[in-house]
C-alpha positions as CSV (number, residue, x, y, z in Angstrom):
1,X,0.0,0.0,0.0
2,X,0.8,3.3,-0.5
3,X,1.1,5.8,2.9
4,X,1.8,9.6,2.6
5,X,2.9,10.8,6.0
6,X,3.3,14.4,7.1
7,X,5.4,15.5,10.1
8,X,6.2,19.3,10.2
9,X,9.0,19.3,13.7
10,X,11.8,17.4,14.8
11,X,9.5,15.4,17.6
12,X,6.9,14.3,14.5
13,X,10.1,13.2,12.3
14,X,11.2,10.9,14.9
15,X,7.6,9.3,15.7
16,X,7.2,9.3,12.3
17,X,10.8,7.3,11.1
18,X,9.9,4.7,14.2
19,X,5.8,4.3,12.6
20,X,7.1,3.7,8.8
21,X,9.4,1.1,11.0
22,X,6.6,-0.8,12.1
23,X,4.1,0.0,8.8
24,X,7.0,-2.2,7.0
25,X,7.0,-4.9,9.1
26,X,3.2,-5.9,8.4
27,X,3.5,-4.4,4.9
28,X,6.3,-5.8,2.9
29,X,5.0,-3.8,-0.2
30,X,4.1,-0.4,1.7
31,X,5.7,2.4,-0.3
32,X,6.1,5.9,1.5
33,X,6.4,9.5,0.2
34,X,6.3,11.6,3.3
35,X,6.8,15.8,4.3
36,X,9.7,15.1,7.4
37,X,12.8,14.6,8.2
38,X,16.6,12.4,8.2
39,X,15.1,10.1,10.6
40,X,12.2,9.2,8.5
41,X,14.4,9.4,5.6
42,X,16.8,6.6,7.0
43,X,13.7,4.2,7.1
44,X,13.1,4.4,3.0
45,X,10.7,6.2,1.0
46,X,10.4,9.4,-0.4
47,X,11.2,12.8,1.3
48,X,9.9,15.5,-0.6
49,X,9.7,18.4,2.0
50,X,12.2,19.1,4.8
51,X,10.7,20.1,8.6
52,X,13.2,22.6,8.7
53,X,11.8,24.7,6.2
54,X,8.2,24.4,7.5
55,X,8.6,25.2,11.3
56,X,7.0,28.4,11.7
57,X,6.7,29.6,15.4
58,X,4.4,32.5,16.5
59,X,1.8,34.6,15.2
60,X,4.3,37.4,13.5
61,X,6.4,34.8,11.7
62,X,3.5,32.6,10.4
63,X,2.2,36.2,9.0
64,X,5.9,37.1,7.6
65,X,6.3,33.8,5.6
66,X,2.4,33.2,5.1
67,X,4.0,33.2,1.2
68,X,5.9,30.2,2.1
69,X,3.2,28.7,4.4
70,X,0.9,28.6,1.0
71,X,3.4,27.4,-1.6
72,X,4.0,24.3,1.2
73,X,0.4,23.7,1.2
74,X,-0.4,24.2,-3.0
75,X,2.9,21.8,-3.2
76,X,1.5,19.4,-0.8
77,X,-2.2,19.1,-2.8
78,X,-0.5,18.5,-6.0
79,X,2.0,15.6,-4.8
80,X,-0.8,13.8,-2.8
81,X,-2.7,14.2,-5.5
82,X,-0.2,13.0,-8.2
83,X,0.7,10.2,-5.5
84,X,-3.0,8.7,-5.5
85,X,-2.1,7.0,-1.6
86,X,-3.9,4.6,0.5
87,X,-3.9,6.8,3.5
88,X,-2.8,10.2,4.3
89,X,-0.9,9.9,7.9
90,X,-0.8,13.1,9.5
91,X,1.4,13.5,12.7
92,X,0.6,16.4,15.2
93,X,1.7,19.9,13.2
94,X,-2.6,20.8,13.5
95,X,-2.1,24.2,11.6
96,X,-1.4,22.8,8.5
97,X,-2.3,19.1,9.0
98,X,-6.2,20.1,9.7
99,X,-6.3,22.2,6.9
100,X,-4.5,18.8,4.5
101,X,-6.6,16.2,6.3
102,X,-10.0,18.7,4.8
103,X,-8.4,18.4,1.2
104,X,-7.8,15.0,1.7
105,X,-11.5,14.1,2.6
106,X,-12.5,16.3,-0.3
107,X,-10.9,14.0,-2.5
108,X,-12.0,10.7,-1.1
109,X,-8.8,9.6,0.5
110,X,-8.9,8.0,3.8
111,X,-7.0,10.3,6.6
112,X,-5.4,8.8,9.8
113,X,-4.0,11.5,12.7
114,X,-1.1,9.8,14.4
115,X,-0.2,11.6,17.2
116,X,-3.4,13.7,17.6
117,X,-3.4,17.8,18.2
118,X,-3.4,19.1,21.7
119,X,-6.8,20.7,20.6
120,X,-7.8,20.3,24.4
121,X,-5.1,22.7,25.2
122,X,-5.4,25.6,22.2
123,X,-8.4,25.5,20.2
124,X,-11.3,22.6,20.9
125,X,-13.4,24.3,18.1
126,X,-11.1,22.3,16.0
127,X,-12.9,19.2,17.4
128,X,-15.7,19.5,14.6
129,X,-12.5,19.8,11.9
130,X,-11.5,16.4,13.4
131,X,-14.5,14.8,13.2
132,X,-15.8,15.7,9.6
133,X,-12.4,14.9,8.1
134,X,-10.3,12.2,10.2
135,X,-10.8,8.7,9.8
136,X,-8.9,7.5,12.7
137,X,-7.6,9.3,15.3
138,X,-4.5,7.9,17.2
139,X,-4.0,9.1,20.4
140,X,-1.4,9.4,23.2
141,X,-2.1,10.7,26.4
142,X,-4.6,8.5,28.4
143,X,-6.6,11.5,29.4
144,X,-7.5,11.8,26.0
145,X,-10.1,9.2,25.9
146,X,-12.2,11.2,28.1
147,X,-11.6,13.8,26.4
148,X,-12.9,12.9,23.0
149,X,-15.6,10.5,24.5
150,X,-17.4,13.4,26.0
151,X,-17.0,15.0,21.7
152,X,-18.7,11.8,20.9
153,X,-15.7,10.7,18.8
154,X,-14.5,7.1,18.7
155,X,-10.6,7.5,19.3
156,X,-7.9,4.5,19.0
157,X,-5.2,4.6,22.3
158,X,-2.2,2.1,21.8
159,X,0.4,3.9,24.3
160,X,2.8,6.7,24.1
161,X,5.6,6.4,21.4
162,X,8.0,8.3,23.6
163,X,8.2,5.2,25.6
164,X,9.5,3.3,23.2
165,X,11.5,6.0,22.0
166,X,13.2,5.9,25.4
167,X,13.9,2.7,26.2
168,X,15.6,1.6,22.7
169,X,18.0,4.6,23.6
170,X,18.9,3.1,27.0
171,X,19.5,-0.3,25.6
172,X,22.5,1.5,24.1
173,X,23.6,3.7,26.8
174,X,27.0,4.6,26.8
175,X,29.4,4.8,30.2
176,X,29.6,8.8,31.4
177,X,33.4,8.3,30.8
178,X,32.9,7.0,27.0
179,X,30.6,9.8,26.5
180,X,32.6,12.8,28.4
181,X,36.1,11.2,26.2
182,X,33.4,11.3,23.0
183,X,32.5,14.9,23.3
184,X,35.6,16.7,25.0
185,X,33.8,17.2,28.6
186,X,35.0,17.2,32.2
187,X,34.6,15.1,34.9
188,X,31.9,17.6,36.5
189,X,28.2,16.6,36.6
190,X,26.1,18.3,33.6
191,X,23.2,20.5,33.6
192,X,21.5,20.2,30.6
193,X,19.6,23.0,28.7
194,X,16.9,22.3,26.2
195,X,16.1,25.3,24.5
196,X,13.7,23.8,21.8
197,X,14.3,22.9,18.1
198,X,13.2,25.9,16.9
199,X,14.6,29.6,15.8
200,X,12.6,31.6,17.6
201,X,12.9,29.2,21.2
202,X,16.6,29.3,21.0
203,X,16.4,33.2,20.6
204,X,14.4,33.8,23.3
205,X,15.0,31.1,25.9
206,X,18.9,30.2,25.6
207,X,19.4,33.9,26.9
208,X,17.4,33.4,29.8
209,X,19.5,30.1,30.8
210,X,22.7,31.5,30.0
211,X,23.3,33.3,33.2
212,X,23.4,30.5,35.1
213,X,26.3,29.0,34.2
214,X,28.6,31.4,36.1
215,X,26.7,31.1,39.1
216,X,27.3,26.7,39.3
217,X,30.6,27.0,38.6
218,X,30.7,23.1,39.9
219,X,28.9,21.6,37.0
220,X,28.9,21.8,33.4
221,X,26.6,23.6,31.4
222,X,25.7,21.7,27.7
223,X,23.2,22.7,25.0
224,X,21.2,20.4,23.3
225,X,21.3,21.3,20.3
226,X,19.5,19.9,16.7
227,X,21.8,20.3,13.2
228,X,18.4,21.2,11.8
229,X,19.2,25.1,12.9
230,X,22.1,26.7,11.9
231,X,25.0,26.1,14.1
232,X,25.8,30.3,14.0
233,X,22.3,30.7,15.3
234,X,24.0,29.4,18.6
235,X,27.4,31.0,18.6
236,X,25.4,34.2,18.3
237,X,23.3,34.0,21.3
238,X,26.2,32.2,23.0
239,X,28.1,35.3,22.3
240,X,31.5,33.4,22.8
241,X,31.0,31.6,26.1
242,X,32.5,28.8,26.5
243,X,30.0,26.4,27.0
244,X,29.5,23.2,25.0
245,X,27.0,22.6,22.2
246,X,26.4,18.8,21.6
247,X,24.3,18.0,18.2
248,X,21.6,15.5,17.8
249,X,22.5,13.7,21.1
250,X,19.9,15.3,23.4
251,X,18.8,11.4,24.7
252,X,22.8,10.3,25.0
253,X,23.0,13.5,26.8
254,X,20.0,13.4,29.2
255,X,21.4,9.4,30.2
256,X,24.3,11.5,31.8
257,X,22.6,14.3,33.0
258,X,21.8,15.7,36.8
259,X,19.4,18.4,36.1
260,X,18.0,19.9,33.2
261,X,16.4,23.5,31.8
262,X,13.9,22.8,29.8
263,X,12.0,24.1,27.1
264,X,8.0,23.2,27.5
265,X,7.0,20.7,24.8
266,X,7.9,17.1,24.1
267,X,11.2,17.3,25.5
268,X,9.5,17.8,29.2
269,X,8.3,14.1,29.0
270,X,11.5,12.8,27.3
271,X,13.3,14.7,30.8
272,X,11.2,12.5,32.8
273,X,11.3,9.1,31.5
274,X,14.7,9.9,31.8
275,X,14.5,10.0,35.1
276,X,16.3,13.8,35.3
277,X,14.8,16.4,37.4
278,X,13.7,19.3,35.5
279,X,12.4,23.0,35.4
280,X,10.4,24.0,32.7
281,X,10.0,27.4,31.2
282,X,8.8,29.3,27.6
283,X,9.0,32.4,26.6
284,X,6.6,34.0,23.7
285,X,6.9,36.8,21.8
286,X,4.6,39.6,23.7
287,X,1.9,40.4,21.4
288,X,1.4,36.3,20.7
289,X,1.6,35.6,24.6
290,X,-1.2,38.1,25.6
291,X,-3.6,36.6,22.8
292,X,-2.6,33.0,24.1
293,X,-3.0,33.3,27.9
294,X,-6.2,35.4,27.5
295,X,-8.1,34.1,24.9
296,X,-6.5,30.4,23.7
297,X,-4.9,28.1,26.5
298,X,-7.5,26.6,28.0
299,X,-5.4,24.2,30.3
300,X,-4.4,25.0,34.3
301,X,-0.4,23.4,32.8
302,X,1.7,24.0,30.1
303,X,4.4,21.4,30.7
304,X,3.5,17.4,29.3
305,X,4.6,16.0,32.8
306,X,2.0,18.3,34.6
307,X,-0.9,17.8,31.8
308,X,-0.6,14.1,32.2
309,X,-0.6,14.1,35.5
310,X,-3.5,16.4,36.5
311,X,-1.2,18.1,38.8
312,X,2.4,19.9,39.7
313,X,5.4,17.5,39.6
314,X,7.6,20.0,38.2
315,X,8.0,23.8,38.5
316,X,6.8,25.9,35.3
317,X,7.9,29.4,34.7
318,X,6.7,31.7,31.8
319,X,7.4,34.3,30.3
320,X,8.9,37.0,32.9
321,X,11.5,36.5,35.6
322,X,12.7,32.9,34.2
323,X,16.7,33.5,35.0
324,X,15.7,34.4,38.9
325,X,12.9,31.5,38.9
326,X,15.3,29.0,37.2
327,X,17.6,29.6,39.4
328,X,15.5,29.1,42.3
329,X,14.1,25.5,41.3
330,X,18.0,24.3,40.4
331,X,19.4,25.1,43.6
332,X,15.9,23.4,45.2
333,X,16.8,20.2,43.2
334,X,20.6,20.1,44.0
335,X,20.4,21.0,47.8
336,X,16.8,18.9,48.9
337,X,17.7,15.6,48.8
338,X,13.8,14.7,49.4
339,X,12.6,17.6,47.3
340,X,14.7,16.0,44.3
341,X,13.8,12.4,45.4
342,X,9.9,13.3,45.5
343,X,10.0,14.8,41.7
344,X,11.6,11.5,40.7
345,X,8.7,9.7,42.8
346,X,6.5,11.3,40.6
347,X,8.1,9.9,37.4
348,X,7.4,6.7,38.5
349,X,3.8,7.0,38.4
350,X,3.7,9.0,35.0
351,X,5.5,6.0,33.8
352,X,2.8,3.8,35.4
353,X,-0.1,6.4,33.8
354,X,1.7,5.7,30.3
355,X,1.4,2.2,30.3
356,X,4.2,-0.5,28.5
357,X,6.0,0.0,25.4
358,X,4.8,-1.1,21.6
359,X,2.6,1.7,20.6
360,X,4.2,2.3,17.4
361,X,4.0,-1.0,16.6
362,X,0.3,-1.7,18.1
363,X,-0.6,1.2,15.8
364,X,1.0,0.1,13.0
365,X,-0.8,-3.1,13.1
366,X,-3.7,-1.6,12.9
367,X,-3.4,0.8,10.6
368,X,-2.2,-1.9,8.0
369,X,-5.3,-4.3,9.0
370,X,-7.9,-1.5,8.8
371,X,-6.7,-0.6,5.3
372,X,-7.0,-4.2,4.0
């Protein structure tokens, strides 16, 4: 069968390379042509549009390359089109996905969402978009169910991806001292910082962690960064301090890791089944952070970790005062033994909320069944 998949972000690349993965094993003849990324390149099939140059961030930059935005989407019609697949796939990315899955149902092609949109957070009006035009909607947060049960809308819940994500990477792990030789590091213990995968994150939230390194002069400070960006874009807000970058390792890196600064988004689960304490912050651009705390988010959390688990297991900060906040919460989780060891408490029952690994290849099962 034929299966065109688009991811838009780094996170929906990687869920998406480990979903064509599975798609092959119960499809020897599946053939894929896909919007993503190198991961879901490395698993065969077709790339035809990059993340990279689709990851628009914030109400001024979607307006300043709403050019771009369109050609993606007129691109996108036509190839789908000239494709003739099975099933369109879309994975998370909701601003452009929703608007492809209603050109898709147009056309009489069946749509699948894997890895639904946090509608329940931002905009639940897109609920009726969902259920005029998706076909099956994959889900991945238990809370979910509830969620779409009281929309009257059948969902399909298989687990949470990032599980399995998680544990492949530790069945690899490397020793701290083959991994501080690897990239040139010290013998001190690492604070992490997470700044997103994203332009505008790593311009407005690198800054804010940055001023921390002088203050914990006993650890070291690494970015995780993604090759995806341009490695200046990181010298430049860096501005020559000497502090370590590390590319495309950010799961190496959290296996060796004592505390992390994190960006809110996926990587505040990822922290967690890591077992790494965490603070979580963003940072908006003004005009775009006044329309989204008073008129969009809809949600008493902005961090995964806290979503899932209906309550505060680790400190959030937004938007003003992060440096003196941060700093706060790291010298909490370095200096209270039983503050730290209650946060990683917590983990344990997220894990136990998420259930066992195999979703990607529980949904990949039944993605290939339901099309035959």
């Amino acid at each position: 069968m034929k299966y065109y998949i688009i991811a838009g972000e780094a996170s929906g690349d990687l869920h998406g390379a480990n979903l064509i993965k599975n798609l092959k094993l119960f499809d020897n003849k599946a053939d894929f042509r896909y919007f993503g990324g190198d991961l879901m390149q490395a698993q065969g099939g077709r790339l035809v549009k990059h993340y990279k140059n689709m990851a628009f961030m914030g109400l001024f930059e979607v307006i300043a390359n709403i050019r771009t935005i369109k050609k993606n989407f007129d691109f996108c019609k036509k190839d789908i089109i000239d494709y003739k697949p099975d099933v369109v796939i879309l994975i998370d990315y909701p601003g452009f996905n929703l608007r492809i899955a209603k050109f898709a149902h147009e056309i009489n092609l069946k749509v699948y969402y894997y890895i639904s949109p946090k509608i329940w957070a931002w905009n639940k009006k897109r609920a009726k978009k969902i259920k005029l035009y998706i076909d099956k909607l994959f889900i991945i947060f238990p809370f979910e169910i509830d969620f779409y049960k009281k929309l009257d809308y059948q969902v399909e819940y298989f687990g949470n991806p990032t599980i399995d994500v998680v544990e492949n990477e530790l069945k690899n792990k490397i020793s701290f001292e083959n991994f501080r030789h690897k990239h040139d590091l010290d013998n001190k213990p690492i604070v992490a910082l997470l700044p997103g995968s994203r332009k505008q994150e790593i311009n407005r939230l690198l800054p804010v962690m940055l001023p921390l390194v002088s203050k914990y002069k006993d650890y070291q400070f690494i970015i995780a960064g993604v090759s995806s960006l341009d490695k200046s874009l990181y010298q430049k807000v860096c501005n020559n301090l000497n502090i370590k970058i590390i590319f495309d390792q950010t799961y190496q890196l959290l296996q060796h890791t004592t505390v992390a600064i994190v960006t809110s988004g996926t990587a505040t689960l990822e922290t967690a089944l890591y077992n790494v304490p965490q603070v979580v912050c963003y940072k908006a651009g003004s005009v775009s952070y006044f329309i989204a705390i008073n008129f969009v988010v809809k949600i008493d959390f902005f961090s995964l970790v806290n979503i899932i688990m209906k309550k505060e297991i680790v400190k959030e900060y937004l938007q003003k005062n992060l440096t003196e906040s941060i700093d706060g919460e790291i010298d909490r989780i370095l200096n209270n033994k039983e503050y730290r060891n209650k946060m990683l408490e917590n983990y344990q029952q997220l894990k136990n909320t998420l259930g066992k690994s195999g979703s990607p290849n529980r949904t990949a099962k039944f993605i290939v069944n339901s099309l035959k």
